[in-house]
N, C-alpha and C positions, 0 to 999 in steps of 0.2 A: 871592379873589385870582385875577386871570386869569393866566393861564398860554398861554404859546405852546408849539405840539406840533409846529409844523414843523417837521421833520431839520434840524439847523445847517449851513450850506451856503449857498454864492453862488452865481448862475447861471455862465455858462456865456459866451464872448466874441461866441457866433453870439445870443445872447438882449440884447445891449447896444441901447441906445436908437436910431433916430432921428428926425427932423425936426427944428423950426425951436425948439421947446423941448428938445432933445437934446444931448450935450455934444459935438456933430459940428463945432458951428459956428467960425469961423476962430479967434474969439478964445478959445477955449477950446477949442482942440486941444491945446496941449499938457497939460492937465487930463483930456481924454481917456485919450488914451496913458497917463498914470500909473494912473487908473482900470482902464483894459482890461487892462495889465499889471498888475498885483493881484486883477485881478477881484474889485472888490467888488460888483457884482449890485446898483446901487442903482437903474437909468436907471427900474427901471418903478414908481416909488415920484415920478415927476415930476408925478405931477399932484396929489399929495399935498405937494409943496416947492410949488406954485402957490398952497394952500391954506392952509398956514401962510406965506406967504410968504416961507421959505428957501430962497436960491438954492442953484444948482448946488454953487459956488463958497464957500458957508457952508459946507456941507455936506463938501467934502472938506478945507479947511481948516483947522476947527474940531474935525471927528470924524473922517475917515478917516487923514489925514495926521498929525494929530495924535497919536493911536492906533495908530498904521499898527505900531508896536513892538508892541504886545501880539496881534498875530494869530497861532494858531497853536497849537502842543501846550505844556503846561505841566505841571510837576508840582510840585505845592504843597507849601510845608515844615512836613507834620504830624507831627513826629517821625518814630517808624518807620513809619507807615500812608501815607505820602505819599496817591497820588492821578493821578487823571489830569484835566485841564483841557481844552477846547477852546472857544480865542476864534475869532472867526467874523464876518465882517457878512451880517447877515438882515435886508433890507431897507431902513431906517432905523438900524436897531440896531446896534450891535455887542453881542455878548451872549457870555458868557462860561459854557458849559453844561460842568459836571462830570458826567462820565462811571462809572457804577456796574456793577458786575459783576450777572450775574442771580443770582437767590438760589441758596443754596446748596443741592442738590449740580448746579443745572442746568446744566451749562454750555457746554450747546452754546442755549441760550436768548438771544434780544437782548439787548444791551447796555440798562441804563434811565440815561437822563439828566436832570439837571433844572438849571434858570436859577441862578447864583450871584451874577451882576450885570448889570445892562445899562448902556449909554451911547447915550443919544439926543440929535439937536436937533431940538427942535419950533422955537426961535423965533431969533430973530437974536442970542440970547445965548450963550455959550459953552455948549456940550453940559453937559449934565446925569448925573449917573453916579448910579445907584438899587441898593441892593443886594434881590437877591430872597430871603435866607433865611429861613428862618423861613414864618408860614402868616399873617400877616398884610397880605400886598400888598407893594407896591416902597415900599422909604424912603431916605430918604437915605444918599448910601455917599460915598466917596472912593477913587481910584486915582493912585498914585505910579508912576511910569515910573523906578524906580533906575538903570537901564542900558539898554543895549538887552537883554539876557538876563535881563532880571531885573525884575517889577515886585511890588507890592503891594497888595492891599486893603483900605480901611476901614470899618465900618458907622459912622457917627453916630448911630444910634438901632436899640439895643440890645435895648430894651423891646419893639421888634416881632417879636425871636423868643423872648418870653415866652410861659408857656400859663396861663390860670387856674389850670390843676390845679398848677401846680408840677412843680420838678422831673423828681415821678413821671409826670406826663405825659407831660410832655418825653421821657422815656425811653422810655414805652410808643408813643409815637408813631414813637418815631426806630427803634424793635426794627422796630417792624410793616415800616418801609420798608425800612430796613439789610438786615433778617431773612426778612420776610415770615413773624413767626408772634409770638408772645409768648412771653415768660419761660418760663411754663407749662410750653410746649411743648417747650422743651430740657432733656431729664431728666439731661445731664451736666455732673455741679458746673463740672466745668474751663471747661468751654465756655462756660457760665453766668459765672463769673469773667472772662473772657477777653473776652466781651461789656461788662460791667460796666466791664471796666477799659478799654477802646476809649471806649464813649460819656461816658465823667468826660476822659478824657484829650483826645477832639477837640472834647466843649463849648467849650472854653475856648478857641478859634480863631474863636468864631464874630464876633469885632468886627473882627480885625486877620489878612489872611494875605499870606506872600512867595511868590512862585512864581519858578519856574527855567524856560527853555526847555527842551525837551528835541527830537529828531528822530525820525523815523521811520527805520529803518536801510536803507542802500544796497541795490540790488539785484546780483546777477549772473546770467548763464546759466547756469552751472554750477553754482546753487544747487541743496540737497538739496530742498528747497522753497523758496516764497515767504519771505521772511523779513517780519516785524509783529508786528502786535500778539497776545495770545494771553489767554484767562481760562483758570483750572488750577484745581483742588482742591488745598485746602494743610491736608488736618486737619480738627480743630479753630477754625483760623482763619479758616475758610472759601473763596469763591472770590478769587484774587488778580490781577491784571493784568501779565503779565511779556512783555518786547521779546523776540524771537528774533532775533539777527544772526549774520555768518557770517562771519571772519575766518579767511581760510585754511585749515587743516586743521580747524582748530573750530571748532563753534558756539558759542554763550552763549546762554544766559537770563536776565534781567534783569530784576530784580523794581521794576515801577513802581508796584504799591503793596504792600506788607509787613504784617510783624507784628512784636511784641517778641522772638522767637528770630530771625530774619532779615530785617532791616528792607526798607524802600524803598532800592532802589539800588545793593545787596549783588548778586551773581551768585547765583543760586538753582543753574543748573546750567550743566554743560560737556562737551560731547561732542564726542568724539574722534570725528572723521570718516576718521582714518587707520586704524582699529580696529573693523573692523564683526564682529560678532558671530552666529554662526549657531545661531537657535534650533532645540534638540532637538525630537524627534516631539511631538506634542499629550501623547501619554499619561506620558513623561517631563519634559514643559514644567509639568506639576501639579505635580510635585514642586521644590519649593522649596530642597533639597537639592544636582538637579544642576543646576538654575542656577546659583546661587548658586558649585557650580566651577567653570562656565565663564567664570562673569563676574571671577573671583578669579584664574584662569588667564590670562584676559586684562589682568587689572590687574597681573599680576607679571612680562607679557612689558613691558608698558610700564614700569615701575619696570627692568627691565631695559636696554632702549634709552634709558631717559633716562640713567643710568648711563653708557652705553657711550657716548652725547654729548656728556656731560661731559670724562671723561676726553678723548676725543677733542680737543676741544677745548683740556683741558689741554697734552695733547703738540707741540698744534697752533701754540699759543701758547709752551712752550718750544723747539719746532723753528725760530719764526721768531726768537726772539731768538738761539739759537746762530748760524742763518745769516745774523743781521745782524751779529755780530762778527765772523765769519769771511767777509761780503761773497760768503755764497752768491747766485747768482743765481736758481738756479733754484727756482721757488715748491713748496710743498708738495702731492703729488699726495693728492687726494681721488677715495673712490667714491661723491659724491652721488648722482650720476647712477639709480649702482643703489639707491640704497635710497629715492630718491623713482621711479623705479620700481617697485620693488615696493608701495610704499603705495598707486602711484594705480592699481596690478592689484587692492589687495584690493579700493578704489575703487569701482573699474569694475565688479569680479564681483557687490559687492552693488548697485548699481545694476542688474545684470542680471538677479540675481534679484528685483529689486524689478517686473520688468517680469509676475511672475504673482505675486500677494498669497499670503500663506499661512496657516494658522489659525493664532490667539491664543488663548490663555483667561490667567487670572493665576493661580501658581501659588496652592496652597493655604496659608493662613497671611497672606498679601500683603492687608489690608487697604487699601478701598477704598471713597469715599467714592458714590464712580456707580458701579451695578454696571450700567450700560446702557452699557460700552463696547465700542469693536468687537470683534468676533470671530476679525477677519481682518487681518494688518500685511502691508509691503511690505519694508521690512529692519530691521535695527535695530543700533547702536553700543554700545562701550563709554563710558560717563561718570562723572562724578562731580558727587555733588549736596551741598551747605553745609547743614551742621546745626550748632546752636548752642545756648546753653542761654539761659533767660528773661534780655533786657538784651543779647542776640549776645553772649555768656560766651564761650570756648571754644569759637572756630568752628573747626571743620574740613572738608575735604573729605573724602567719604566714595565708595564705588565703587558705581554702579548701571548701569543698560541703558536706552538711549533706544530706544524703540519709536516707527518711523513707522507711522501709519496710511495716511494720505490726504494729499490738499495742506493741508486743513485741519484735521487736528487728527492730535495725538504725545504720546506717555506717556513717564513714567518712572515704573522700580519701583528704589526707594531702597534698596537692600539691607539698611542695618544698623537702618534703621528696621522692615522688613517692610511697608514702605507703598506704596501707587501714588496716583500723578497723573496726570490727563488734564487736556489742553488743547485749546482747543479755539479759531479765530481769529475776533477781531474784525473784525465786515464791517462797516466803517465807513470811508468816504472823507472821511480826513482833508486838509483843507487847510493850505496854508502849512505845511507838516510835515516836509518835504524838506530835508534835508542841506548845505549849500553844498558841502562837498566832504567824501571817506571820514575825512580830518583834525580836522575840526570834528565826527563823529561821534563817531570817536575819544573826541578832547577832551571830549565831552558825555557821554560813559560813566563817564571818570576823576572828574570832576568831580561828579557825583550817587552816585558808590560813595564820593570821601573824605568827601561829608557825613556817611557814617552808622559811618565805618569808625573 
């Protein structure tokens, strides 16, 4: 089976064609322009359309324009394990490469990807759609455009991701990649279970799958970092793929692909950015003890002011209805002023001590999946992370500590679990992946949490 290893990726608008075979020419400027503005990267593939002899004009027609909906980030609807997708034109192609965490526990390791389908035209007939799964070559496939947010794909020939061996094959093939190791080699039942029930459950996607758009989240200056994409240690489940965004006082983490305790889509965590937390000396930061009060201290000043917001609220709301009967005029005085104040001093103070790192170690007890994480953080928050039982039973939020490292990669230690995660960010320049506005982001978070919720 040949395989392309080229990064997915289009050039660039200063790499666009010209001459007298190029799409410069009068009658086909305005095919340009829609080109340039997309940037689909086809122009240096023209002496190749000379050769099969498809025009320019077939070519964005038939495959760009036609497709032009499926370019971009997707997450496919595998139950709870979702996925991450990236459609792309590479060349000729549009190709359609799923994105894989590196094996477990690496994760600060590249991302591995491989081909799910491609759409070509070689000849003056409508583009050709081939699906790549399986280890026998491209066969024939099918793509449905249901929406603009939404398409699907189909194999016609099913039999090509068949193995001699059976089944068992199939499995030991799909562990080696999944896993990078065999059965064998994982001496814990659960895990072993947990894999088992993964590869019986996404077999059965491999003829028919729906994909959802999803975005890349908005930027700001005054973010704690960058905000993207990010791979974590999750367990037993292995490595996961979760969004980091930042809406106002908090962050989120957003699980883009999952497990059967907290699926794809669910909020994995949330940190309080009004709530920074200052860790004890190295030799009391071991003991797992006074963390644990300090993080409890701080979860019960927040249950505190959520409290005192309410009510507030409350009185706020019966003040304005007494002064609408009695036609008070004057509105009710509030002291926002000071207490977003004081949040954006605590703010400011842990951003300033972020400006000299200090030592880490995890306390003792805090199981963790990579013991090669740093040594050294820059600040770190109160949060809370979603635990749930096999099927999302009984989900709850529970209270932990977001640890910054770097720009690129931030911890959580899960308290009532005794667990730590490390994450660490995807470097991957995704295209077509941007937002149209923080609303349609918005929207695109509600909308892949109700699928699983």
């Amino acid at each position: 089976m040949s395989k392309v290893f080229v990064l997915p990726g289009g050039k660039t608008r200063d790499q666009q064609c010209s001459g007298p075979n190029s799409l410069l020419s009068k009658q086909q400027t305005g095919l340009q322009r829609l080109l340039q503005k997309a940037e689909y990267g086809v122009c240096e593939n023209l002496r190749k359309l000379e050769i099969t002899g498809v025009s320019c004009r077939d070519v964005y027609a038939k495959l760009l324009h036609r497709y032009r909906h499926i370019l971009g980030l997707w997450q496919p609807d595998i139950g709870p394990y979702g996925g991450l997708l990236n459609v792309v034109v590479d060349g000729l192609f549009i190709i359609g490469w799923m994105y894989l965490p590196p094996h477990d526990p690496h994760v600060d390791d590249p991302m591995r990807f491989k081909p799910l389908f491609r759409i070509h035209l070689m000849e003056r007939k409508s583009a050709t759609v081939e699906c790549m799964y399986g280890h026998k070559g491209p066969h024939n496939g099918h793509i449905q455009i249901v929406k603009k947010d939404e398409f699907s794909t189909k194999c016609n020939q099913t039999d090509h991701h068949r193995m001699s061996g059976g089944r068992q094959e199939e499995f030991r093939t799909w562990l080696r990649e999944e896993w990078g190791r065999t059965l064998e080699d994982i001496f814990h039942e659960h895990m072993q279970e947990l894999i088992l029930m993964k590869f019986i459950y996404t077999s059965q996607y491999d003829n028919c799958l729906t994909y959802r758009r999803i975005y890349l989240p908005p930027s700001n200056a005054d973010d704690l970092l960058k905000p993207g994409l990010f791979k974590g240690t999750y367990g037993s489940h292995g490595l996961e793929i979760v969004m980091l965004s930042f809406h106002g006082k908090k962050a989120k983490g957003t699980k883009i692909t999952g497990d059967p305790n907290i699926p794809a889509g669910q909020q994995t965590v949330e940190i309080d950015l009004a709530h920074p937390i200052q860790l004890p000396d190295i030799e009391n930061l071991c003991n797992f003890n006074e963390l644990s009060r300090i993080v409890l201290e701080v979860q019960e000043q927040v249950r505190r002011e959520q409290q005192e917001e309410e009510e507030g609220q409350d009185e706020e709301e019966g003040g304005s209805r007494q002064g609408d009967s009695q036609q008070v005029e004057q509105p009710v005085q509030r002291d926002d002023a000071g207490a977003e104040g004081t949040e954006a001093a605590g703010v400011a103070a842990a951003q300033e001590s972020a400006l000299t790192s200090q030592p880490f170690v995890l306390p003792v007890g805090v199981i963790s999946r990579n013991e090669d994480y740093p040594r050294t953080c820059r600040m770190c928050f109160y949060g809370t992370g979603l635990i749930a039982g096999h099927g999302f039973t009984s989900p709850e939020r529970t209270p932990g500590i977001f640890i910054l490292f770097d720009d690129d990669r931030f911890g959580f230690i899960w308290l009532e679990l005794k667990s730590f995660s490390l994450y660490s960010r995807i470097k991957v320049s995704f295209q077509n992946a941007e937002a149209p506005s923080r609303e349609a982001f918005d929207e695109m978070l509600k909308n892949i949490q109700s699928m699983t919720t």
